[in-house]
N, C-alpha and C positions, 0 to 999 in steps of 0.2 A: 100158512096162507099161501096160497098158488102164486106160482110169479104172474097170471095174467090178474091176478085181483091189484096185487102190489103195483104192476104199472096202471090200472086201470085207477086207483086210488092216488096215483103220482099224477096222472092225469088230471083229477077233480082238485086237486091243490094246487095246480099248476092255475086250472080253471078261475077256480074262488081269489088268488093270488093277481090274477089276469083283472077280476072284476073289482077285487079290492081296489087296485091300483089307478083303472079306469073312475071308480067314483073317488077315490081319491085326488086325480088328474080332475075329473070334471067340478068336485068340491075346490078347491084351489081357484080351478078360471073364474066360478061363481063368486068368489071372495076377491078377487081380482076385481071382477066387473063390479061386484057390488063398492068395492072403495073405489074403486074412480068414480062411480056415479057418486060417491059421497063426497070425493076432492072435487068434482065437477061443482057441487051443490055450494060447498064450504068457499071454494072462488066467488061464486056469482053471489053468495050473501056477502062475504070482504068485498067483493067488488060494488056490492049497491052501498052497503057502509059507506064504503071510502067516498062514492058518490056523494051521499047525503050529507055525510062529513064535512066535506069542498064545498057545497052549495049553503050551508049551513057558515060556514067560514066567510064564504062570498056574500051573501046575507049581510053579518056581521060588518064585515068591512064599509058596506055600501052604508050602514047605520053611521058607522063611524066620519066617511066622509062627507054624507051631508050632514051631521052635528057640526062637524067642523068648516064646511062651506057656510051653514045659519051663522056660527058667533064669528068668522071674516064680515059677512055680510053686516050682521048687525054693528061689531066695531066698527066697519067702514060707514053706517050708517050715524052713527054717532059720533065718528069724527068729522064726516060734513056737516051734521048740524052745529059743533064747536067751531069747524069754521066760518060757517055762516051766520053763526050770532059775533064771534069775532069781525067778521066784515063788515059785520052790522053795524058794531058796536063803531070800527074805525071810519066806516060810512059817514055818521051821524059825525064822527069829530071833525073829519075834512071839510064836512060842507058849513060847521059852523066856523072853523078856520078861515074858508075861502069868503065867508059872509062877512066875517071880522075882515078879511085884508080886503076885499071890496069897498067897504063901509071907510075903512082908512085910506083907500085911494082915492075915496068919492070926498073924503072929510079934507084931505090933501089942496084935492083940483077946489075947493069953495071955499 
């Protein structure tokens, strides 16, 4: 083989070696770009997760404190009515107390 075939053949490998490397180089960024847009993607779906997660929690919570605002309220409700048939109840015994010591201070002065 002539030496101008043999560089002319060092050349085309050189060439091919050159374009290899280039789409090799461009295959890689492509892969590159393509997982960040995929870590891009995988954030912003954890991140609406987490969102819905939280609000979903928060939700919850709000359930839990008014259940538990109702049965304060209702005890407190049903402890006024025991007091107030207690009231009642001591109401009705004073005034026939105070009816009985009248009647004895009326029975008294006659």
């Amino acid at each position: 083989m002539p030496e101008t075939q043999v560089l002319e053949d060092i050349k085309e490998a050189e060439r091919e070696a050159e374009e290899i490397v280039a789409e090799a180089e461009a295959e890689a960024e492509e892969i590159v770009a393509d997982a960040r847009e995929d870590a891009e993607e995988i954030r912003e779906t954890t991140r609406e997760e987490a969102e819905s997660v939280a609000e979903d929690r928060l939700a919850e919570a709000r359930r839990e404190i008014e259940q538990e605002h109702d049965r304060i309220v209702e005890e407190g409700r049903e402890e006024r009515e025991a007091l107030v048939a207690d009231a009642q109840e001591r109401t009705d015994e004073v005034v026939e107390h105070v009816v009985d010591l009248f009647e004895e201070a009326v029975h008294v002065q006659t």
